[in-house]
C-alpha positions, 0 to 999 in steps of 0.5 A: 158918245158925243161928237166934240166938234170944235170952232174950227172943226165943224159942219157948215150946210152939212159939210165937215169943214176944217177953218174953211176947207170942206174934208172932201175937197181935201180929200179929191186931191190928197189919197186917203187916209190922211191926218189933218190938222187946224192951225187955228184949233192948236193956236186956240187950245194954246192961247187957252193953256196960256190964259190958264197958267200964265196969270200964275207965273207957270212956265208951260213946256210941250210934251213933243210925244204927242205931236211932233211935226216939225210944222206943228213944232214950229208953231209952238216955238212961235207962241213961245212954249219951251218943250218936253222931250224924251229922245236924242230924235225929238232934241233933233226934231225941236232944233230944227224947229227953232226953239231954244236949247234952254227952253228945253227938258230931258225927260225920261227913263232910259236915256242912252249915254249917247243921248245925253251927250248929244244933249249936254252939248247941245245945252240943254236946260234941264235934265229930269233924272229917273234913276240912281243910275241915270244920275251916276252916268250923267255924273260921269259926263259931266265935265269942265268943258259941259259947264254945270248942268242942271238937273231935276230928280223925277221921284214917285209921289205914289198916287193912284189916278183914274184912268187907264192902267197903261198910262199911269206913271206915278205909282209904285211899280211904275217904271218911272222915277225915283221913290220919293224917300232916296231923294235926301240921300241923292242931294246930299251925295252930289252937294258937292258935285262940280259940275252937276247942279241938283236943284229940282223936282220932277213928277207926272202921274199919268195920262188923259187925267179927268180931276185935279185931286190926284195933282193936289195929292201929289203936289202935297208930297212933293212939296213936303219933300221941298220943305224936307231938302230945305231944312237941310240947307238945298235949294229947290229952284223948279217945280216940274209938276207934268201934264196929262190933262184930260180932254174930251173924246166924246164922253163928255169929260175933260179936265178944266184947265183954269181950274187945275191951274187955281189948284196948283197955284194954291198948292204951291203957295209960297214956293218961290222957284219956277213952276213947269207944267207939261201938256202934250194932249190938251193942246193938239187932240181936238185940232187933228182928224184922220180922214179915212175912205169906207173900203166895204159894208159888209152885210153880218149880224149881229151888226154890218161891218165898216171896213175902212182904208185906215188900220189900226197901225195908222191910229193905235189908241183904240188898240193899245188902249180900248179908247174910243174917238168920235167917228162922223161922216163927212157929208150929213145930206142924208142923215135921217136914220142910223144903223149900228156897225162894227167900225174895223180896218183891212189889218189881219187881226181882230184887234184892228176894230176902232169901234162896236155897235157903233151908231151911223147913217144908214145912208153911208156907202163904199166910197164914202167918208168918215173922219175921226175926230180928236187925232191931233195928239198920239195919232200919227206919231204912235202910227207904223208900217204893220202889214207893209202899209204906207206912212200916212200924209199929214196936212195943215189947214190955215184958213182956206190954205192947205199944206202937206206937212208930212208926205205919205212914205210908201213902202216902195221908198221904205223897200229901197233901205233894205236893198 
């Protein structure tokens, strides 16, 4: 595994900085572990997504699952990036933010009626719709007072990706969407529908995606399903063609933004409604590290465990998904030779190992630091309090500033709600 250290994430005289702030410096005046993010990294990576989409008219919404702290949030409205979301939480969350209700869309698979209330009076934008039965209940919501509220049909293009089984969402048996066949029938049943006005598409198909072929494959089906509603006199005015784009966790692979651009630039030749991509990982993964103190190295063959002061409830993915982040010492002075350990938390279970034989400075020491890198997207915001621990601290680095976005929430205030 490579180490992919970005331009704002780097060692300087063998210190792992963020912009200008040393982590150990962070680190004497923040307890560990800690999220820690670089402004500068997350205004990069958008600029790059812009750079890519843009020239191509492509409207670009962020997929708040990733990341969404408010601060985080409100750099994004500041850049001017409409927002994907998946609750009534993460609507509450944009708002007070400041983005634009119009700039945002409701995605996802089980929205509750009182969800879609609070989002139809809030004006929501766009409502991509999951389900027959989503669609009938927001049918039932719907009325002279909510004006005509726009509303996409997420369909299943069916299309296999290469990545792992629990962040595939475009193939059959997959809970989201609607089989691409009952879109027809669904446009015709609400042609006439006063106050619902169906006039787009909706796909993704899945997460942490390393090619554009599988886009390619399921802009094909889709754009057949558009010629198919127009000969039938529907106008299709937006394309929602998702996100999931790859990035590099230390494999050396990540998908290449300009160059899925280009693809669906030209796969979607002649269409002339509005396009959306939705990137969530791609704009805050390399911007984030958790920070974590080494608690113990526990001598044991066949290799020493590090045992850190960050679990697994901190950072999920390497449980939930066996994947794998780039594990570096903060302070390399005496990197000469390496040593092969299992990387583990103080969780009671044997699924909270972030990484087996897993190369290191024999030099490391109880006390000292490790960073793991590419935490900003489905790091914090996926963690929880498993085993009564705190919620961690995050924290914004701008330059030589550093601020508390996030404090720690520990479990003597979490104990007070259950009094």
């Amino acid at each position: 595994m490579t180490s992919p250290l970005t331009e704002h994430i780097l060692y300087s005289e063998n210190q792992l900085h963020i912009e200008s702030c040393s982590i150990e410096s962070i680190a004497t005046k923040t307890n560990t572990p800690f999220y820690c993010y670089s402004k500068a990294q997350i205004l990069t990576n958008i600029q790059r997504c812009k750079t890519a989409f843009n020239p191509h008219g492509i409207d670009i919404h962020y997929a708040m699952k990733a990341n969404s702290n408010i601060s985080i949030l409100k750099l994004i409205a500041e850049q001017g990036l409409g927002v994907d979301l998946v609750s009534s939480g993460e609507l509450l969350r944009a708002q007070a933010a400041g983005i634009p209700e119009k700039s945002m869309i409701f995605s996802g698979v089980g929205k509750t009626s009182t969800e879609l209330t609070l989002a139809i009076a809030a004006g929501v934008g766009q409502f991509n719709v999951e389900s027959v039965e989503e669609l009938e209940l927001l049918a039932t919501l719907a009325t002279p007072h909510t004006g005509a509220i726009c509303a996409a049909l997420r369909v299943n293009p069916d299309v296999a990706v290469d990545t792992h089984k629990n962040i595939t969402t475009g193939r059959k048996g997959n809970k989201f969407g609607i089989p691409i066949e009952q879109a027809l029938s669904l446009y015709q049943r609400y042609a006439d529908h006063p106050w619902i006005k169906l006039s787009g598409l909706a796909m993704h198909i899945g997460s942490q995606i390393q090619s554009a072929a599988p886009y390619c494959q399921a802009i094909d089906k889709l754009m057949a399903l558009v010629e198919k509603l127009e000969e039938e006199d529907f106008s299709i005015d937006s394309l929602d063609l998702g996100g999931g784009f790859g990035v590099d966790y230390g494999e050396g692979a990540s998908l290449d933004l300009a160059s899925v651009a280009q693809e669906i630039a030209h796969s979607t030749a002649g269409f002339k409604g509005r396009i959306i991509i939705e990137p969530g990982r791609s704009l805050l993964a390399s911007a984030g590290v958790l920070v974590s103190r080494i608690t113990y190295i526990k001598e044991a063959q066949p290799n020493p465990f590090l045992i850190l002061d960050a679990a697994m409830n901190d950072l999920m993915r390497p449980a939930l998904y066996q994947a794998s982040h780039p594990i570096v010492p903060t302070n390399t002075d005496n990197d000469s030779c390496m040593r092969h350990y299992d990387v583990v938390g103080p969780i009671c279970e044997s699924t909270d190992t972030f990484a087996r034989n897993y190369p290191l400075s024999e030099s490391l020491k109880a006390g000292g630091l490790v960073a793991f890198l590419c935490t900003g997207a489905y790091g914090s915001v996926m963690s929880s309090t498993y085993n009564s621990r705190s919620i961690l601290p995050e924290l914004l680095v701008s330059g030589t500033e550093t601020q508390i976005i996030r404090k720690e929430i520990t479990q003597v205030q979490l104990i007070k709600y259950e009094q």
